[in-house]
C-alpha positions as a Markdown table, in Angstrom:
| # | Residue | x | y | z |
|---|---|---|---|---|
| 1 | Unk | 0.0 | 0.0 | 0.0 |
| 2 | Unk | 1.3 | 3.3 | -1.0 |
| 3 | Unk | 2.2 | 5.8 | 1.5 |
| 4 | Unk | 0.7 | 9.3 | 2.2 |
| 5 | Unk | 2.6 | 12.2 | 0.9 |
| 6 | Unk | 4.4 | 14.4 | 2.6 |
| 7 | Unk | 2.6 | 18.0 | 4.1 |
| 8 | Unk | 4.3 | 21.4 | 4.4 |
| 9 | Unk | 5.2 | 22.1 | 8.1 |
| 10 | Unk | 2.4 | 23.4 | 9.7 |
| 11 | Unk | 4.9 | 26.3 | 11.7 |
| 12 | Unk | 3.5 | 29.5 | 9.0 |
| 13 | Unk | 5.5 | 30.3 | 5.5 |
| 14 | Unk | 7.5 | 26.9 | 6.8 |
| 15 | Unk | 8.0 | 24.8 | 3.6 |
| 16 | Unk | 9.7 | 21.4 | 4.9 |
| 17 | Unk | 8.0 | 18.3 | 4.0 |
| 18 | Unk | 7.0 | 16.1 | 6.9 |
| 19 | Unk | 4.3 | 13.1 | 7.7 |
| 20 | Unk | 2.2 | 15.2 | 9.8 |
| 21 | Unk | 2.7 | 18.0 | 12.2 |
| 22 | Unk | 5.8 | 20.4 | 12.4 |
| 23 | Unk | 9.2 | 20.2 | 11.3 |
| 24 | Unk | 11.9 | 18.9 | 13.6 |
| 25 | Unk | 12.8 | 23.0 | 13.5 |
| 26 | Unk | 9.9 | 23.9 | 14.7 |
| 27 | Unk | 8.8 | 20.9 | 16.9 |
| 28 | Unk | 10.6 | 21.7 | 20.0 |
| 29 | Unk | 9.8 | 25.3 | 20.1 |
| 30 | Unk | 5.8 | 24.8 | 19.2 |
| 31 | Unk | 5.9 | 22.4 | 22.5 |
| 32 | Unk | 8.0 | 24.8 | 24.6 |
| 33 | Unk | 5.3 | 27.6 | 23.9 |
| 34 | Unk | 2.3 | 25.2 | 24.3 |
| 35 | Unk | 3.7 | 24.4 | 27.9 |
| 36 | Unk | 4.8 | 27.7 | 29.1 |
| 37 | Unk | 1.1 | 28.6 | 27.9 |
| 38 | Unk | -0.7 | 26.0 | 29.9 |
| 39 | Unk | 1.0 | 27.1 | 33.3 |
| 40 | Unk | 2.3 | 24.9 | 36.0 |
| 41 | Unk | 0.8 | 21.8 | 37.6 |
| 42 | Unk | 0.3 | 24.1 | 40.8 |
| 43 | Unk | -1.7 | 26.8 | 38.6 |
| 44 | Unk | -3.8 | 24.4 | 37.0 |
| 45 | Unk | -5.1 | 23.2 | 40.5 |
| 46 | Unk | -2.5 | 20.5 | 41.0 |
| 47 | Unk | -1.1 | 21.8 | 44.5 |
| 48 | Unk | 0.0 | 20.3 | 47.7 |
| 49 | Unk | -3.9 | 19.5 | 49.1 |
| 50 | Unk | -4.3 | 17.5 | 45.3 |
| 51 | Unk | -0.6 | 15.5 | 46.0 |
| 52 | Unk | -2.5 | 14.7 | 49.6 |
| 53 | Unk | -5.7 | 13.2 | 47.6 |
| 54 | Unk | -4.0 | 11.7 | 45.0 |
| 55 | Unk | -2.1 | 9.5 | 47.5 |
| 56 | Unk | -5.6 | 8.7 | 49.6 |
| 57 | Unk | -7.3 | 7.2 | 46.1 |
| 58 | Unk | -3.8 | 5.5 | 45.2 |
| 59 | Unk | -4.1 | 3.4 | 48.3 |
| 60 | Unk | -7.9 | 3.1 | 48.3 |
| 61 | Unk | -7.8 | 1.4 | 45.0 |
| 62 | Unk | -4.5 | -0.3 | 46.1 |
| 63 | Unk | -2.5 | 1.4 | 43.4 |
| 64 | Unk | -4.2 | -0.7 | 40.8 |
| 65 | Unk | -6.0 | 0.5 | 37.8 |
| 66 | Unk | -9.9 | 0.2 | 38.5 |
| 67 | Unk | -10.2 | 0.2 | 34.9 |
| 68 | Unk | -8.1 | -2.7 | 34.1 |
| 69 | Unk | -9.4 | -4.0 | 37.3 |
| 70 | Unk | -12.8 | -4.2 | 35.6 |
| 71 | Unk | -11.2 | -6.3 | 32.7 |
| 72 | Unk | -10.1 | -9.0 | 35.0 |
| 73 | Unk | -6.4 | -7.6 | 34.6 |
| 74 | Unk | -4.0 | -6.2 | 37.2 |
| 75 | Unk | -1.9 | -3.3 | 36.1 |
| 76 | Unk | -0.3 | -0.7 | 38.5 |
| 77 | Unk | -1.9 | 3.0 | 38.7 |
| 78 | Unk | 0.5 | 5.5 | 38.1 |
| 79 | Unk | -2.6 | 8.8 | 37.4 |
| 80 | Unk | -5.2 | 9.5 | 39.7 |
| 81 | Unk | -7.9 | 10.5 | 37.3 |
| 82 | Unk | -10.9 | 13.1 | 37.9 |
| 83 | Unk | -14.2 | 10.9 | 36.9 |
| 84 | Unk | -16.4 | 13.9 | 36.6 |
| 85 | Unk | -13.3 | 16.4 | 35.0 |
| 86 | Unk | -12.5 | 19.7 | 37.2 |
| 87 | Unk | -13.4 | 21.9 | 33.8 |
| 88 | Unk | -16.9 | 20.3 | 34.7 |
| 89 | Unk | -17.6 | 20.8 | 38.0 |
| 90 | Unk | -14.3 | 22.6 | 40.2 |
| 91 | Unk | -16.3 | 21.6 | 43.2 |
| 92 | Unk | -15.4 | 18.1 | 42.8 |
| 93 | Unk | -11.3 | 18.7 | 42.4 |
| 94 | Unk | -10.7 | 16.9 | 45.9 |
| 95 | Unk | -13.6 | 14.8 | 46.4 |
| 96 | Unk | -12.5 | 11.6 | 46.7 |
| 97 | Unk | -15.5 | 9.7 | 45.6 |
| 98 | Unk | -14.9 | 11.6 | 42.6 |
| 99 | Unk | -11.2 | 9.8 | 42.0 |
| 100 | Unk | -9.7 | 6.9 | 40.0 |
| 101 | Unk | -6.8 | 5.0 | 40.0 |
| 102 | Unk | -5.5 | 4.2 | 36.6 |
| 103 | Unk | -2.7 | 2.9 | 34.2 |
| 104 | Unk | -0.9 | 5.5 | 32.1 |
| 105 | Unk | -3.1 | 4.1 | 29.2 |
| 106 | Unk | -5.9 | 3.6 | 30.4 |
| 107 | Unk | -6.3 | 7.5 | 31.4 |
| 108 | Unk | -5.0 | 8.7 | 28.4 |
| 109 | Unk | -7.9 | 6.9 | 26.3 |
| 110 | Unk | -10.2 | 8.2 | 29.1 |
| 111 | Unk | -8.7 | 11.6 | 28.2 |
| 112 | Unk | -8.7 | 11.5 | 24.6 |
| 113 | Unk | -12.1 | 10.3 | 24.6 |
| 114 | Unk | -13.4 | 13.3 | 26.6 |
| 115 | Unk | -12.0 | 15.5 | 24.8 |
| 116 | Unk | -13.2 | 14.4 | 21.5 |
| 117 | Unk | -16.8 | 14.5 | 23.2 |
| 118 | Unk | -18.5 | 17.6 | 22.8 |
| 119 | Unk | -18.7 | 19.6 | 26.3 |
């Protein structure tokens, strides 16, 4: 099967060919921006009462994913994941009942699946 054809950077009046995305000139300083842009884990609600939380619904679910859990497989929780996200209800942002244990990959579907839903 034949393979796509290469796309202009997407960096503006950037003409290098690439797969998809940026350039590897412009690829490191389009992720530097995006970070400095989204603020630090602390400004984004992720603070010292949020490390205390996180730890609580690690051991409550016994630093396994719950979602794997469900699946009959055991896999160790490295995120604690908002089940109701903060950008929905703020009230919720250390509420334990509102907390899950889960895999890397398990909360990054989780994520990319709520984001792709229409708030």
């Amino acid at each position: 099967m034949a393979s796509r054809p290469n796309k202009p950077c997407r960096y503006p009046n950037c003409s290098a060919l690439v797969a998809s995305g940026y350039c590897e000139a412009h690829a490191k300083p389009v992720a530097q921006a995006r970070e400095r842009w989204r603020g630090t884990p602390a400004s984004r609600g992720y603070d010292a009462d949020w490390k205390t939380i996180r730890i609580e619904a690690l051991r409550r679910d016994k630093f396994l994913c719950v979602h794997c859990l469900a699946l009959n497989k055991i896999t160790p929780a490295q995120d604690v994941d908002h089940i109701i996200p903060i950008s929905v209800d703020i009230t919720k942002r250390l509420d334990l009942t509102n907390l899950q244990s889960l895999c890397r990959s398990c909360h990054r579907a989780k994520t990319a699946h709520e984001q792709k839903a229409p708030v």
